[in-house]
C-alpha positions as CSV (number, residue, x, y, z in Angstrom):
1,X,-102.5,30.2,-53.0
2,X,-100.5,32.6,-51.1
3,X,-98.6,35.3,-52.6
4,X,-95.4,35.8,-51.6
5,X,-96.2,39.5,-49.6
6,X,-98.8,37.3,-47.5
7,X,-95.9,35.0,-45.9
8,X,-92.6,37.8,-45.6
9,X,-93.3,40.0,-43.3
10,X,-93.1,43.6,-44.9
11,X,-91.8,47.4,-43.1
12,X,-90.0,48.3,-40.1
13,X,-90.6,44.4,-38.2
14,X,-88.4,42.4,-40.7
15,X,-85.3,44.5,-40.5
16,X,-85.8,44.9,-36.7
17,X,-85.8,41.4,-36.2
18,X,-82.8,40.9,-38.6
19,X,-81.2,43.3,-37.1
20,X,-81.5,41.5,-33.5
21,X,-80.5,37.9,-34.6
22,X,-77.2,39.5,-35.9
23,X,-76.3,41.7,-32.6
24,X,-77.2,38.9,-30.6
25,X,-74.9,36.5,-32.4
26,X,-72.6,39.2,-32.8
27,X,-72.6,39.4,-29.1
28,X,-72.2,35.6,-28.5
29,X,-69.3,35.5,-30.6
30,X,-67.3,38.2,-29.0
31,X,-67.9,36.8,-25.5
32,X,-66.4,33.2,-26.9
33,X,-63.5,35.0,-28.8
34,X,-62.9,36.9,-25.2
35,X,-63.2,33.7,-23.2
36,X,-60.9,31.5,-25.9
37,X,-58.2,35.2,-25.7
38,X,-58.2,34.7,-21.6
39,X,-57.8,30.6,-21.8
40,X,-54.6,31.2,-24.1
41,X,-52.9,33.7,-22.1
42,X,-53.9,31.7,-18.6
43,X,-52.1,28.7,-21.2
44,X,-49.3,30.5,-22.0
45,X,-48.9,32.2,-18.2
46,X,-48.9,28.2,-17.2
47,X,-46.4,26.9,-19.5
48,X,-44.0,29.9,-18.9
49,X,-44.4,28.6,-15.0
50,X,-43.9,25.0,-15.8
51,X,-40.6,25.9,-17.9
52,X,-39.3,27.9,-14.9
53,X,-40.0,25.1,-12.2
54,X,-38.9,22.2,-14.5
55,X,-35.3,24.7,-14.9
56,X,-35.2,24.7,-10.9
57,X,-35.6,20.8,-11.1
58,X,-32.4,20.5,-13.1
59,X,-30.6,23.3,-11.4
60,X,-31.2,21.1,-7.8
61,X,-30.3,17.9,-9.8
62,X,-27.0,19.7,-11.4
63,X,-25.9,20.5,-7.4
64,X,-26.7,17.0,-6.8
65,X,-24.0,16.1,-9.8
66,X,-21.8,18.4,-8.9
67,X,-21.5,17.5,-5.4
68,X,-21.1,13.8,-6.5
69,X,-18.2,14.4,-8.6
70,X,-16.3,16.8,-6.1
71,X,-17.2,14.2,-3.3
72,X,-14.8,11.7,-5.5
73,X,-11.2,12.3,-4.0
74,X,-10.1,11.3,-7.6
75,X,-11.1,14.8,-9.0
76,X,-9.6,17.0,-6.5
77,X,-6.5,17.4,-7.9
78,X,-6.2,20.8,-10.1
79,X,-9.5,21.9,-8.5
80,X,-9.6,25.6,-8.5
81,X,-12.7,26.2,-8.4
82,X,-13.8,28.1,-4.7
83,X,-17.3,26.2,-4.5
84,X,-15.3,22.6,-5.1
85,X,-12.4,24.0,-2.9
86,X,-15.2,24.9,0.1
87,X,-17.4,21.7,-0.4
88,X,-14.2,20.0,-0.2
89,X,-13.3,21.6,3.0
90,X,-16.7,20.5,4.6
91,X,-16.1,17.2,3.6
92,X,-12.6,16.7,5.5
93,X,-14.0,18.7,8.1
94,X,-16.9,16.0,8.5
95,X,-14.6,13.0,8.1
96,X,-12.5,14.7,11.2
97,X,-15.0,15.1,13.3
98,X,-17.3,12.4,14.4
99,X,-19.0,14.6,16.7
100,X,-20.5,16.1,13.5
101,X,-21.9,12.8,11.8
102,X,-25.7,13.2,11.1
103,X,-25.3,16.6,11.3
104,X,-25.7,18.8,8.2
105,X,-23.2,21.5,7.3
106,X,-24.1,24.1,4.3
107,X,-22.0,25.1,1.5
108,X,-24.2,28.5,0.8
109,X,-23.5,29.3,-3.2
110,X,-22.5,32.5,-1.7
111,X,-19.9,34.3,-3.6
112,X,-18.7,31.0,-5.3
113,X,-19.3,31.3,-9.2
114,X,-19.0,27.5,-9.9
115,X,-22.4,27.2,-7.9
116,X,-24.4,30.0,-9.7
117,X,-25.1,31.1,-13.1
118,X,-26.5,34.1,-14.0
119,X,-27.5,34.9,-18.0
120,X,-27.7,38.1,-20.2
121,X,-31.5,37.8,-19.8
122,X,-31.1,38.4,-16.1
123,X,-31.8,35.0,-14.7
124,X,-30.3,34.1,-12.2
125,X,-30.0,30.1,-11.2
126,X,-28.0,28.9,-8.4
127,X,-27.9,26.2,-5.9
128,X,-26.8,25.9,-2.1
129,X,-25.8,22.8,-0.7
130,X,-25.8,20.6,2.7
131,X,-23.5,17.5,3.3
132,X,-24.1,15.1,5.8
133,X,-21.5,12.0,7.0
134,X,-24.0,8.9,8.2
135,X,-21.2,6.5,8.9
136,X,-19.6,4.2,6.6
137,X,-21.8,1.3,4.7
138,X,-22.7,-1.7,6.9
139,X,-20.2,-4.5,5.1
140,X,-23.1,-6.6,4.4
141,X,-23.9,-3.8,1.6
142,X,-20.7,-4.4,-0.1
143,X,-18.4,-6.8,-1.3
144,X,-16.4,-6.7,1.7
145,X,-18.6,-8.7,3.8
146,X,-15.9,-10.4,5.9
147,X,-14.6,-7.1,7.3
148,X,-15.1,-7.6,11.3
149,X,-16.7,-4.4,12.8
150,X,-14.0,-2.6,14.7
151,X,-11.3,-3.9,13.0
152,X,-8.8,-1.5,10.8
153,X,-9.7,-2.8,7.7
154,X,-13.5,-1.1,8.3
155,X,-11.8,1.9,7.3
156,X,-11.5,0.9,4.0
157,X,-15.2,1.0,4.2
158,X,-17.1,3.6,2.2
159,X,-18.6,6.3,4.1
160,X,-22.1,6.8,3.6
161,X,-23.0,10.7,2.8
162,X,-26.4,12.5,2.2
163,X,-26.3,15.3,0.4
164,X,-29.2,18.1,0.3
165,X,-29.1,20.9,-3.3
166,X,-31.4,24.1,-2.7
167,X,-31.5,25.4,-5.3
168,X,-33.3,28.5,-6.6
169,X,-34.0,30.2,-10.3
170,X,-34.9,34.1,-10.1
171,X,-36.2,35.5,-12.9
172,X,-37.5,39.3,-12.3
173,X,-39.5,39.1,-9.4
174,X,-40.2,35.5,-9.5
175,X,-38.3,33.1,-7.4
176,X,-38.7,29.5,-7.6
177,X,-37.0,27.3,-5.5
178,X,-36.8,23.4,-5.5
179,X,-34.7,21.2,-3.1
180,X,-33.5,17.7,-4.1
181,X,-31.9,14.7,-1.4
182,X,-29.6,12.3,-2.3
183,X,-27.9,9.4,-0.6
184,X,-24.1,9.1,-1.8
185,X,-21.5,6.4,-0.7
186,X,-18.1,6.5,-2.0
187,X,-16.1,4.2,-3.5
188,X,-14.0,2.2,-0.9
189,X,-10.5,3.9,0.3
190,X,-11.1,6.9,-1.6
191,X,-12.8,9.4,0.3
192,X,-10.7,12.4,1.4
């Protein structure tokens, strides 16, 4: 039988070898540890990205909103605010001027704080909008089906309006920007 000094290597090979199979594996596991540090930082720079974009998304939907409600004639009374006041403007400017229909005009956020926000963090989110008059809505779109074209009562018609929200979120040097489109009619007899 063997003795035990026969099968262990003894002297300077045993710890060499020992001494290998840890820096190797000492090696292997600071390369993954290096590799799983970069993948959670490419993570995190992702999801920081995905939170910005998905905050333009709802600051192009919010101008969409807004210029919904301030396209209602119903809400302009009391309006004070001078993004409502210059949308509104557009609007009547549009309805007096055939000339003008399919044509976009832009109500820039500009210096109009109803359109732009800006927090303590230094973000700044805002959105620009275009409004365009199509026509009004073809009667056979609406209850009003036995309105004649050309005859006065297809004023009562609603007018059929498209409106465009740019919108932009700027945080530090970053910019996002996201545009949304939307088709609008108003409700019969009550646009501006």
């Amino acid at each position: 039988m063997k003795s035990r000094s026969d099968r262990l290597p003894d002297g300077p090979q045993a710890g060499a070898i020992t001494i290998l199979v840890v820096l190797a594996l000492l090696v292997l596991f600071t390369v993954t540890a290096f590799g799983l540090s970069r993948n959670a930082i490419r993570q995190s720079i992702l999801t920081g990205t995905l939170r910005q974009g998905t905050e333009t998304r709802n600051v192009a939907d919010s101008g969409i909103g807004w210029a919904v409600f301030w396209l209602d004639r119903g809400n302009l009374p009391g309006a004070t605010a001078p993004g409502a006041l210059a949308f509104q403007a557009q609007v009547v400017n549009l309805l007096g001027r055939p000339d003008l229909a399919g044509i976009y005009q832009s109500v820039p956020a500009g210096s109009f704080p109803d359109m732009f926000l800006q927090s303590a963090g230094g973000e700044v989110q805002s959105f620009d909008l275009s409004v365009m008059r199509s026509d009004k809505l073809h009667p056979g779109y609406t209850s009003a089906n036995a309105i004649a074209p050309g005859s006065p009562a297809e004023a009562l018609l609603p007018d059929l309006w498209s409106i465009r929200a740019d919108a932009s979120y700027v945080q530090g040097p970053v910019t996002f920007r996201h545009s949304r489109e939307a088709m609008v009619s108003t409700p019969a007899g009550t646009t501006p």
